[in-house]
C-alpha positions as CSV (number, residue, x, y, z in Angstrom):
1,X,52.3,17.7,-30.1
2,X,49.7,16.6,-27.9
3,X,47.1,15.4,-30.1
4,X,47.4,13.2,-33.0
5,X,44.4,13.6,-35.3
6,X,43.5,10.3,-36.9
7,X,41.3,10.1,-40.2
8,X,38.0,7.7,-40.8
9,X,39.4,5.6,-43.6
10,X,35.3,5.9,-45.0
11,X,35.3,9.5,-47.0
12,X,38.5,11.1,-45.4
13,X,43.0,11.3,-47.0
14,X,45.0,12.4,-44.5
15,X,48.5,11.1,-42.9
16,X,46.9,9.4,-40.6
17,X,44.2,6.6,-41.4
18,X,42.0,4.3,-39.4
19,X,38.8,2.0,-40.5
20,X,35.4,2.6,-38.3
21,X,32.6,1.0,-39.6
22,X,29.3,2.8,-38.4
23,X,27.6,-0.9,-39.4
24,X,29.8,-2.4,-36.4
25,X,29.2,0.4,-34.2
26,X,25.3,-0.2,-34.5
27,X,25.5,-4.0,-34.4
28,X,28.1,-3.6,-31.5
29,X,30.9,-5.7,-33.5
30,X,33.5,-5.0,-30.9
31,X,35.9,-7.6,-32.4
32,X,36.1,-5.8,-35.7
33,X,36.1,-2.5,-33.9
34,X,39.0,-3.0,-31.3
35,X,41.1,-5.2,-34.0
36,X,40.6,-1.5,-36.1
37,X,42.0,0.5,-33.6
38,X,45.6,1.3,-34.5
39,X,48.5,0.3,-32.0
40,X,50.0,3.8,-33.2
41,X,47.1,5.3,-32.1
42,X,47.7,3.2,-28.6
43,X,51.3,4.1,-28.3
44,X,50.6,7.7,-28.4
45,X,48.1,7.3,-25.8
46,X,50.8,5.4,-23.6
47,X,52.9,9.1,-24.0
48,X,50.3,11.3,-22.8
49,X,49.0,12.3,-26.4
50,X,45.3,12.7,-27.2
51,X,43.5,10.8,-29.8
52,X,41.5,12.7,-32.5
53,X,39.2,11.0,-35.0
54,X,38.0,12.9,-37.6
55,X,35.0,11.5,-39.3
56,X,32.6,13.2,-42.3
57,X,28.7,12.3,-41.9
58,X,25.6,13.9,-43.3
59,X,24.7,14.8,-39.8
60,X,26.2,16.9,-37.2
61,X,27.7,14.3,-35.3
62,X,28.5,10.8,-36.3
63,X,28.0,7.5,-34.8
64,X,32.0,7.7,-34.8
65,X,31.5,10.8,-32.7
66,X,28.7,10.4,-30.1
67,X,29.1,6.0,-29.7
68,X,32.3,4.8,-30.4
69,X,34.9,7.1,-29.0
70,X,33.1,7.5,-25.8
71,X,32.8,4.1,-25.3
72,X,36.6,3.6,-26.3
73,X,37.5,5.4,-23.8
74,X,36.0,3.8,-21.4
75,X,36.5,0.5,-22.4
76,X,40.4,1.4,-22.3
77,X,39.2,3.0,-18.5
78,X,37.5,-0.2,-17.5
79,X,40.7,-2.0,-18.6
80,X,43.0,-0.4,-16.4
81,X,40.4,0.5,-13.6
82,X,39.5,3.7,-13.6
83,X,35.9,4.7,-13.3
84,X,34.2,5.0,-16.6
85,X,32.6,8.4,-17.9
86,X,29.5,7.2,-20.2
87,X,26.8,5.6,-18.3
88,X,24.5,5.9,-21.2
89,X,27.0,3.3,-23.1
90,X,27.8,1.0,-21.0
91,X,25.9,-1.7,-22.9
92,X,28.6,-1.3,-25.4
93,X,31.5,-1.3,-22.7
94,X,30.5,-4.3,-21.7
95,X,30.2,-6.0,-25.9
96,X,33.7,-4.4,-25.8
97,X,35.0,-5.9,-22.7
98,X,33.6,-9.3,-23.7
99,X,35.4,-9.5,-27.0
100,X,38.6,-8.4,-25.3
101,X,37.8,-11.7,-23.0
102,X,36.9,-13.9,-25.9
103,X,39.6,-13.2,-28.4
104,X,43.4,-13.9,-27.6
105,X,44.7,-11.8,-30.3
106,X,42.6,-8.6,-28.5
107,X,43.9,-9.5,-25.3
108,X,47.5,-9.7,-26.1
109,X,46.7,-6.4,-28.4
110,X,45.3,-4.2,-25.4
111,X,47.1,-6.2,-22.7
112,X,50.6,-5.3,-24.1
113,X,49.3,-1.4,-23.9
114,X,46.7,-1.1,-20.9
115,X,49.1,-0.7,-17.9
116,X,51.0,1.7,-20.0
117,X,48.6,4.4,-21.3
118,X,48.9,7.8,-19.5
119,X,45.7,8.7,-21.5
120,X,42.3,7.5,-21.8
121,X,41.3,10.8,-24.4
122,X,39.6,9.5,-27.4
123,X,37.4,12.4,-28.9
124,X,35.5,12.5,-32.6
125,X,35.2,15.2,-35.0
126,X,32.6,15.1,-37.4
127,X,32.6,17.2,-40.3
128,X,28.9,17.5,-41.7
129,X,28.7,16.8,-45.5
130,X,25.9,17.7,-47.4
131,X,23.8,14.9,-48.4
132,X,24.1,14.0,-52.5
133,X,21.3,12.4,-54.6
134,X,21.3,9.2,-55.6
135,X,21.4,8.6,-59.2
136,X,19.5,5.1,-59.5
């Protein structure tokens, strides 16, 4: 097994459940963010494994898809020192990298796994749903 698909807690059931908020994606809440990211999800990483999360958006790709794994992963990169990958996001690397210096229970959270990932691979899946009328 070499990826472990994850599901957006928002309109998704599956085995596997996490909690990304597209409102703290767009007002760069990194706190809320990082504190959602599972330490499952981290302790696969540190084994090599690759990190799916499937999301379900009217669109064809989701703010989970195009902002926050990208800039995940290279928040996790910019943790252990490896070049990031997204130029176009750094400004949320750095929101990331700032709450990870601001709030102890983040640091001990990331610190405990950052010298111990093998992968940095955090991709998004968005499955496109049709868009249903509001009844007000």
């Amino acid at each position: 097994m070499n990826k472990v698909v994850y599901r957006n807690l928002g309109a998704n059931c599956g085995e596997r459940m996490m909690y990304i908020r597209s409102t703290d994606i767009e007002s760069k809440n990194w706190v809320s963010l990082l504190m959602s990211f599972p330490d499952e999800a981290l302790y696969h990483m540190t084994k090599g494994r690759k990190i799916v999360i499937e999301d379900r958006c009217n669109k064809a790709h989701g703010k989970v898809q195009r902002i926050f794994c990208p800039a995940f992963s290279d928040f996790l990169r910019a943790l252990s020192g490896v070049a990031t990958q997204h130029k176009s996001l750094q400004a949320h690397v750095r929101f990331a990298l700032n709450a990870y210096s601001n709030v102890p229970a983040l640091r001990r959270k990331y610190d405990f796994f950052k010298s111990r990932l093998r992968s940095y691979h955090v991709r998004g899946r968005t499955i496109k749903m049709k868009v249903e009328p509001s009844v007000w």
